[in-house]
N, CA and C atoms as an extended XYZ file, in Angstrom:
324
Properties=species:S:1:pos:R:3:atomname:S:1:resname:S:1:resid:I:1 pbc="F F F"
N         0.837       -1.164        0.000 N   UNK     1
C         0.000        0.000        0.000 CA  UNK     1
C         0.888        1.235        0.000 C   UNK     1
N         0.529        2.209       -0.544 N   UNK     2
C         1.267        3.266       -1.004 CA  UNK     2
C         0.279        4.543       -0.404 C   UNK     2
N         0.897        5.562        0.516 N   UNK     3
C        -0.095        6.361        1.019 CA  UNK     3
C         0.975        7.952        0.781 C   UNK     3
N         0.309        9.222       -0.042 N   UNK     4
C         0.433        9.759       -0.557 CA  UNK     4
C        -0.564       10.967        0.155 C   UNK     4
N         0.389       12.357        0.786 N   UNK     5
C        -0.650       13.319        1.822 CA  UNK     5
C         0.294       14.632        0.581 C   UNK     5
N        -0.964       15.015        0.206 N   UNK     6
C        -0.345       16.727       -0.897 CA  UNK     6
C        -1.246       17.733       -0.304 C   UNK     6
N        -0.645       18.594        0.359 N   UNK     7
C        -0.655       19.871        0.488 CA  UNK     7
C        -0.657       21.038       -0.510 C   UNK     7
N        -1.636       21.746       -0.601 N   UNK     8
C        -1.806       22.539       -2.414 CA  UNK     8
C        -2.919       24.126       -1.476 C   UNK     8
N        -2.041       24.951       -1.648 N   UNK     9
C        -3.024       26.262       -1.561 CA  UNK     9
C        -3.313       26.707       -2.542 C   UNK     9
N        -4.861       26.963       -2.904 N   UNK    10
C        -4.940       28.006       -4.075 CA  UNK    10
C        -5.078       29.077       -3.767 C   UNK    10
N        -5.332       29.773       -4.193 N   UNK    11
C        -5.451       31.401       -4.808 CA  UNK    11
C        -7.092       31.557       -4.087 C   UNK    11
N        -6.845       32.635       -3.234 N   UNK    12
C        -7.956       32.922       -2.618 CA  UNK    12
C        -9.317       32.936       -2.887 C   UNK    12
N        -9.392       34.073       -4.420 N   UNK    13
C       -10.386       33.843       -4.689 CA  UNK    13
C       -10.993       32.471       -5.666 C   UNK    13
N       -10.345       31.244       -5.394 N   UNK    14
C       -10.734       29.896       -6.075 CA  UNK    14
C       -10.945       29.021       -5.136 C   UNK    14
N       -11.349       29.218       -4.057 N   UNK    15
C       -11.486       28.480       -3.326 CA  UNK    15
C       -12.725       27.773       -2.963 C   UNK    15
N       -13.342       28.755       -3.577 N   UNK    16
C       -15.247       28.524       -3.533 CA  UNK    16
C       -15.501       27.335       -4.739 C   UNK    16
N       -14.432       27.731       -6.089 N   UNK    17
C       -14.721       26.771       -7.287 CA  UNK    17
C       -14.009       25.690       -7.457 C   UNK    17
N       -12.873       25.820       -6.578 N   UNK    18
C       -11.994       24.535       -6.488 CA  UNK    18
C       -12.883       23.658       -5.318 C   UNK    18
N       -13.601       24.169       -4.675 N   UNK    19
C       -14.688       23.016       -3.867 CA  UNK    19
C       -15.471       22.894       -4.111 C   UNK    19
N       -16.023       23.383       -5.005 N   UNK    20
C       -17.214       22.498       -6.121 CA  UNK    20
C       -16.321       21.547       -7.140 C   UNK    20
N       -15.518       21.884       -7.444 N   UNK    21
C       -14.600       21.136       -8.547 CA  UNK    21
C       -14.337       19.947       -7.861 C   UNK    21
N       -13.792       19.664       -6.481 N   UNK    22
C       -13.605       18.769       -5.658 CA  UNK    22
C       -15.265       17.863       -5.732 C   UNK    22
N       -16.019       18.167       -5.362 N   UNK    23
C       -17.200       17.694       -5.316 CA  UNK    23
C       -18.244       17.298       -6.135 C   UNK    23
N       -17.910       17.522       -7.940 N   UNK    24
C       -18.344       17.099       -8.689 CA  UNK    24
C       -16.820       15.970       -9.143 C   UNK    24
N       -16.174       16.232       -8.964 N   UNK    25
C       -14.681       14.914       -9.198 CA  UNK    25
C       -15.145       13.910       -8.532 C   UNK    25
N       -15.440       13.725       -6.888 N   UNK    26
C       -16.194       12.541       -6.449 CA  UNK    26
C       -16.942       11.841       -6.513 C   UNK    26
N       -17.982       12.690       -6.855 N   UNK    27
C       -19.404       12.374       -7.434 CA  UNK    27
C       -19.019       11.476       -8.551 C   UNK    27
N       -18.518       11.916       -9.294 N   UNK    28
C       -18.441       10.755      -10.580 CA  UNK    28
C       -17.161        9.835      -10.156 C   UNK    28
N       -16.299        9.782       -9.413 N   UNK    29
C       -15.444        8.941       -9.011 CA  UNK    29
C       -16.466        7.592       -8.236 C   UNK    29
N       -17.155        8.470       -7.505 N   UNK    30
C       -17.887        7.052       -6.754 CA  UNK    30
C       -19.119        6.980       -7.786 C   UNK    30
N       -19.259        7.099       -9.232 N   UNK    31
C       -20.759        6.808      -10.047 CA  UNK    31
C       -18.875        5.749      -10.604 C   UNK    31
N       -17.803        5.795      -11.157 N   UNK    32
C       -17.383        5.172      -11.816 CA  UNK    32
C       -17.054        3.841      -10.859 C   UNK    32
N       -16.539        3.935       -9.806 N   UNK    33
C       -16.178        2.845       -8.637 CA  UNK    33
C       -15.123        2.387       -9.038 C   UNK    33
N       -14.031        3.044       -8.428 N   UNK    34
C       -12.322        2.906       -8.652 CA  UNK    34
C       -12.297        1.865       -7.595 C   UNK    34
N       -11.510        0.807       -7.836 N   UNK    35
C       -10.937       -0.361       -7.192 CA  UNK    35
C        -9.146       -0.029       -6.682 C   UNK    35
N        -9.214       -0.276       -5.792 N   UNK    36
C        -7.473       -0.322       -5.215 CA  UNK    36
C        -7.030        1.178       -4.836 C   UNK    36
N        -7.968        2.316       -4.865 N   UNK    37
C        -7.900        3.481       -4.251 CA  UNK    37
C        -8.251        3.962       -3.141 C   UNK    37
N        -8.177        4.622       -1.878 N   UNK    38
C        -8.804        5.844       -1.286 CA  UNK    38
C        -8.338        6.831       -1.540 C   UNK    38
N        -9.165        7.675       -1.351 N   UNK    39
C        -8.896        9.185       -2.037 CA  UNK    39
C        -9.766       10.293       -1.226 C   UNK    39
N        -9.183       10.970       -0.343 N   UNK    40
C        -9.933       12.227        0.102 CA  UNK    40
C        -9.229       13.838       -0.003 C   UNK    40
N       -10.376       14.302        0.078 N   UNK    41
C        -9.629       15.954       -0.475 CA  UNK    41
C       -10.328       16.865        0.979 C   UNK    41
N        -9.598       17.538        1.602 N   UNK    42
C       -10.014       18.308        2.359 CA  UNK    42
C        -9.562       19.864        2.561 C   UNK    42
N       -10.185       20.676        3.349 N   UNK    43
C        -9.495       21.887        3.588 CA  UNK    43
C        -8.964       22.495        4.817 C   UNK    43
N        -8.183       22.787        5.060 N   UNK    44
C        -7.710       23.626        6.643 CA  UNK    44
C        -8.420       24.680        6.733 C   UNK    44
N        -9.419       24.216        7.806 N   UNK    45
C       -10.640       25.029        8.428 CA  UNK    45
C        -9.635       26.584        7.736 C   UNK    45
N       -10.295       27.770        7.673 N   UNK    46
C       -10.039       29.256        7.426 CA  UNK    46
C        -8.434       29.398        7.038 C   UNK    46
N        -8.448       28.494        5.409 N   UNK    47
C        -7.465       29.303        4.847 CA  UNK    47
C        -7.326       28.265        3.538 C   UNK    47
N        -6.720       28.986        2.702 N   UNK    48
C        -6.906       28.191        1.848 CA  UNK    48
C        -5.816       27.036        0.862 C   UNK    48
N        -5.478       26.341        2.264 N   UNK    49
C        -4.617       25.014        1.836 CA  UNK    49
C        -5.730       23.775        1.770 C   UNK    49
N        -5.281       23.090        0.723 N   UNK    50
C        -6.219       21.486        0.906 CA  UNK    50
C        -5.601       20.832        0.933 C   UNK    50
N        -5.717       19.376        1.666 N   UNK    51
C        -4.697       18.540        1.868 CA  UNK    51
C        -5.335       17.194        1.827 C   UNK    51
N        -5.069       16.680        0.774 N   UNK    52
C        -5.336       15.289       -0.131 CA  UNK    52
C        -4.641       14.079        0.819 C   UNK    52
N        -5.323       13.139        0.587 N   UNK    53
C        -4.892       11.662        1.276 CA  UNK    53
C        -5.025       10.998        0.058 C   UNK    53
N        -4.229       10.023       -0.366 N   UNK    54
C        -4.286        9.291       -1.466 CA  UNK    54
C        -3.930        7.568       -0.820 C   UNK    54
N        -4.411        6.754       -0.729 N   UNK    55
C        -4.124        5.393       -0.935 CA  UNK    55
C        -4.016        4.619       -2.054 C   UNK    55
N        -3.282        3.816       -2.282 N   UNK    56
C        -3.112        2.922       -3.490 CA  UNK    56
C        -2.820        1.487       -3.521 C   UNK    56
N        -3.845        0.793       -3.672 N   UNK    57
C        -3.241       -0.528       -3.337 CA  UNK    57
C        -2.077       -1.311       -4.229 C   UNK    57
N        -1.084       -2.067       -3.197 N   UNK    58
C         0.188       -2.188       -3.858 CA  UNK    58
C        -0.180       -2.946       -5.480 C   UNK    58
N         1.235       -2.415       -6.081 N   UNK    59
C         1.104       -3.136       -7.118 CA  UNK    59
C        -0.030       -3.135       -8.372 C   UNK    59
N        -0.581       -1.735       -8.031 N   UNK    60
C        -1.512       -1.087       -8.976 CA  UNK    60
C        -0.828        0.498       -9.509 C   UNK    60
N        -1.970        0.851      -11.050 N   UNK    61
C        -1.193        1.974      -11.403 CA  UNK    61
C        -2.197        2.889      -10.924 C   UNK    61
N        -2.006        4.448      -10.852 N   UNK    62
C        -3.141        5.107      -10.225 CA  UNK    62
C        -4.329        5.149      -11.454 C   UNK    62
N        -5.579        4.612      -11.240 N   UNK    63
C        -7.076        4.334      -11.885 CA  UNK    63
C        -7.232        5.596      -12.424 C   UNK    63
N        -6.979        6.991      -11.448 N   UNK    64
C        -7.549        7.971      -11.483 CA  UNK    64
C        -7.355        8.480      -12.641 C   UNK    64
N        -5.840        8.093      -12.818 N   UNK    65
C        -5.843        8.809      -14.355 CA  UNK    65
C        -6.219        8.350      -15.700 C   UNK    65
N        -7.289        7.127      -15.552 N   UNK    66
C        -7.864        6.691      -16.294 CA  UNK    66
C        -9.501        7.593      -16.781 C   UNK    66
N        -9.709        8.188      -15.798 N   UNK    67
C       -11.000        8.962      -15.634 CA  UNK    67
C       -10.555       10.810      -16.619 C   UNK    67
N       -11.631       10.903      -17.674 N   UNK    68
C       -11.456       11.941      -17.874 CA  UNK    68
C       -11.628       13.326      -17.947 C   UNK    68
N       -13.094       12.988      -16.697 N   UNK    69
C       -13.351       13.935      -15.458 CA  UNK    69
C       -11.756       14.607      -14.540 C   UNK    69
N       -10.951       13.080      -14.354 N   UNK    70
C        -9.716       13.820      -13.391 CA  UNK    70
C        -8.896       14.643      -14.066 C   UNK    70
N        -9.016       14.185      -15.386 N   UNK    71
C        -7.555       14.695      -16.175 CA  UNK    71
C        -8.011       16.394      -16.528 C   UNK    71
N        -9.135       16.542      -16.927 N   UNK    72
C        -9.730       17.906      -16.823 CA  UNK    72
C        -9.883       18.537      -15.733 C   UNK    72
N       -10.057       17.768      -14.560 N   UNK    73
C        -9.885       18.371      -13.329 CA  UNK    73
C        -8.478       19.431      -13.090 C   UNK    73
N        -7.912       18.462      -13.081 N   UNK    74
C        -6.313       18.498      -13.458 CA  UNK    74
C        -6.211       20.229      -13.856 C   UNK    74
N        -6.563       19.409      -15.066 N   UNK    75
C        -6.573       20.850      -16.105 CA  UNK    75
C        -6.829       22.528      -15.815 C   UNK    75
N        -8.158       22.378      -14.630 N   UNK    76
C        -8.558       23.410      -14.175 CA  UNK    76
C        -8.029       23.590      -13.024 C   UNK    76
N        -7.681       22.886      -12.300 N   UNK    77
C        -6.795       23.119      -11.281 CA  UNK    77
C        -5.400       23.824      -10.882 C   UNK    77
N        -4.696       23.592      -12.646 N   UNK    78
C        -3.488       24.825      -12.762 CA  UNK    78
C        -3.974       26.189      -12.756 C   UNK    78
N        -5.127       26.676      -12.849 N   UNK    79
C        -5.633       28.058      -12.949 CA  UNK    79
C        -5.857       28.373      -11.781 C   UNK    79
N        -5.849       27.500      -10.679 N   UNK    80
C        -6.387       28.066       -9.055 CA  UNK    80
C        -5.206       27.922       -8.048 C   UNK    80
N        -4.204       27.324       -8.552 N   UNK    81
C        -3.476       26.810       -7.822 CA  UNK    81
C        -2.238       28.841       -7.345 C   UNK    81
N        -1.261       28.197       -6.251 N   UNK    82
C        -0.921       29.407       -5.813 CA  UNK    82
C         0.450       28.677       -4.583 C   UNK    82
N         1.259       28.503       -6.529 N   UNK    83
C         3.136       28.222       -5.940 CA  UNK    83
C         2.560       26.569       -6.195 C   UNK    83
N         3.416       25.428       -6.181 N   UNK    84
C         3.798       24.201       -6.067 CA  UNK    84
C         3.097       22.921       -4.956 C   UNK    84
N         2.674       22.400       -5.034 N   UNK    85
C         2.371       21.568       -3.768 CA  UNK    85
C         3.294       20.663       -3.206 C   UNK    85
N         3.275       21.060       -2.554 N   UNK    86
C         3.996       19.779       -0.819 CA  UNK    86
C         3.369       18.399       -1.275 C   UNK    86
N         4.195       17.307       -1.679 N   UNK    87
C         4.303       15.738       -1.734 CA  UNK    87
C         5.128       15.175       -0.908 C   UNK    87
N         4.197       14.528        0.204 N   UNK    88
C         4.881       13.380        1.094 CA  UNK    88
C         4.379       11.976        1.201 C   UNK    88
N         5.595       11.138        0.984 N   UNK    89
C         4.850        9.612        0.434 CA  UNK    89
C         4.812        9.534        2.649 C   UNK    89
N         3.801        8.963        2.743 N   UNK    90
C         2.933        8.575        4.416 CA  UNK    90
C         3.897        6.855        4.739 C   UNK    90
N         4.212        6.818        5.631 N   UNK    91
C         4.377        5.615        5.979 CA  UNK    91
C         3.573        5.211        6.837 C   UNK    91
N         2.340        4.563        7.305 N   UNK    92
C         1.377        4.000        8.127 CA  UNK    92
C         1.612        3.453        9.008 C   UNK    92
N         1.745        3.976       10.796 N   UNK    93
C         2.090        2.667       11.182 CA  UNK    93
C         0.842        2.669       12.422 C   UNK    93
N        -0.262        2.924       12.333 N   UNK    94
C        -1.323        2.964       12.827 CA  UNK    94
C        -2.883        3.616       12.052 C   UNK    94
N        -3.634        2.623       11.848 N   UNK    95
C        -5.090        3.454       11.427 CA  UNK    95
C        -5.966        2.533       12.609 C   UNK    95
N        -7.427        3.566       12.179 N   UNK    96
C        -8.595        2.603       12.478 CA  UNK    96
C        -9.345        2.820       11.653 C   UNK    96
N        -9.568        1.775       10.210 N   UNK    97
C       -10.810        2.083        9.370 CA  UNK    97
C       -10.383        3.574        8.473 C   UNK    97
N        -8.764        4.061        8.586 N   UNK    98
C        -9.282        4.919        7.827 CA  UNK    98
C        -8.450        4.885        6.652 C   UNK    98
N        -7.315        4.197        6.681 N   UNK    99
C        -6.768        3.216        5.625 CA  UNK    99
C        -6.725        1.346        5.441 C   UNK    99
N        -6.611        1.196        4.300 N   UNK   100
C        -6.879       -0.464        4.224 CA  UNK   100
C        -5.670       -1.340        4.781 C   UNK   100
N        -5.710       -2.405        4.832 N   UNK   101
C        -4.781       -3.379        5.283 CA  UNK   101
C        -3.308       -2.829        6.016 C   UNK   101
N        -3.092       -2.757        6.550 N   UNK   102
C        -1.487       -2.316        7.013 CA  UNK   102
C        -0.618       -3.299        6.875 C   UNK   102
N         0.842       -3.193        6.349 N   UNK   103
C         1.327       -4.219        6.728 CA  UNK   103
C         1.663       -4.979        7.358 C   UNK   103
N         2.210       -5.780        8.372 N   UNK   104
C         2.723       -6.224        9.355 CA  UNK   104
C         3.498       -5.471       10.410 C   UNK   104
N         4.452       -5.373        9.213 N   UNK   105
C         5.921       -4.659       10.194 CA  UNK   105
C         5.144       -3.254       10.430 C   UNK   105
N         4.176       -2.600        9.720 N   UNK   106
C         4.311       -1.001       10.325 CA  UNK   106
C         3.332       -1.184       11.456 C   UNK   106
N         2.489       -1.953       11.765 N   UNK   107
C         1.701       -2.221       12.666 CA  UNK   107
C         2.478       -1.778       14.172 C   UNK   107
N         1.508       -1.261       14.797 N   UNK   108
C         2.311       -0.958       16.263 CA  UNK   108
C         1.554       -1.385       17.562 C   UNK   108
């Protein structure tokens, strides 16, 4: 399992359309039903960073970019965005229910 946390501020005034944009991306993510993913998008209460959780189950390629809802997402998303986003691959060594399987060894 591969767990993936991006940090992305946009541009102030996109913040209203980048969360509708977020919310019609899901909508059809869960009408298509991606296998071997979790995927959540959130925001830091009063300001405007969002910070994505990505899961991937091992040994898969990411689905998402099979969808061409995401890739346009994508697309509109360089227009809101504001500087580079923060990518950190997650090493898991505790959930409950809010990622899938853990491995052994990260288990604590």
């Amino acid at each position: 399992m591969s767990v993936v946390m991006v940090r992305q501020k946009v541009k102030d005034g996109s913040i209203e359309e980048g969360e509708a944009a977020v919310r019609d991306l899901f909508a059809t993510l869960d009408r298509v039903g991606l296998e071997g993913v979790r995927y959540a998008s959130t925001r830091v209460v009063d300001t405007s960073t969002f910070v994505i959780l990505l899961e991937l189950a091992d040994g898969i390629e990411d689905p998402r970019l099979a969808v061409p809802e995401y890739q346009q997402f994508l697309e509109r998303l360089k227009g809101w965005v504001d500087g580079p986003p923060v990518i950190e691959q997650l090493d898991v060594v505790g959930t409950y229910k809010l990622f899938g399987a853990q491995r052994e060894e990260s288990a604590v």
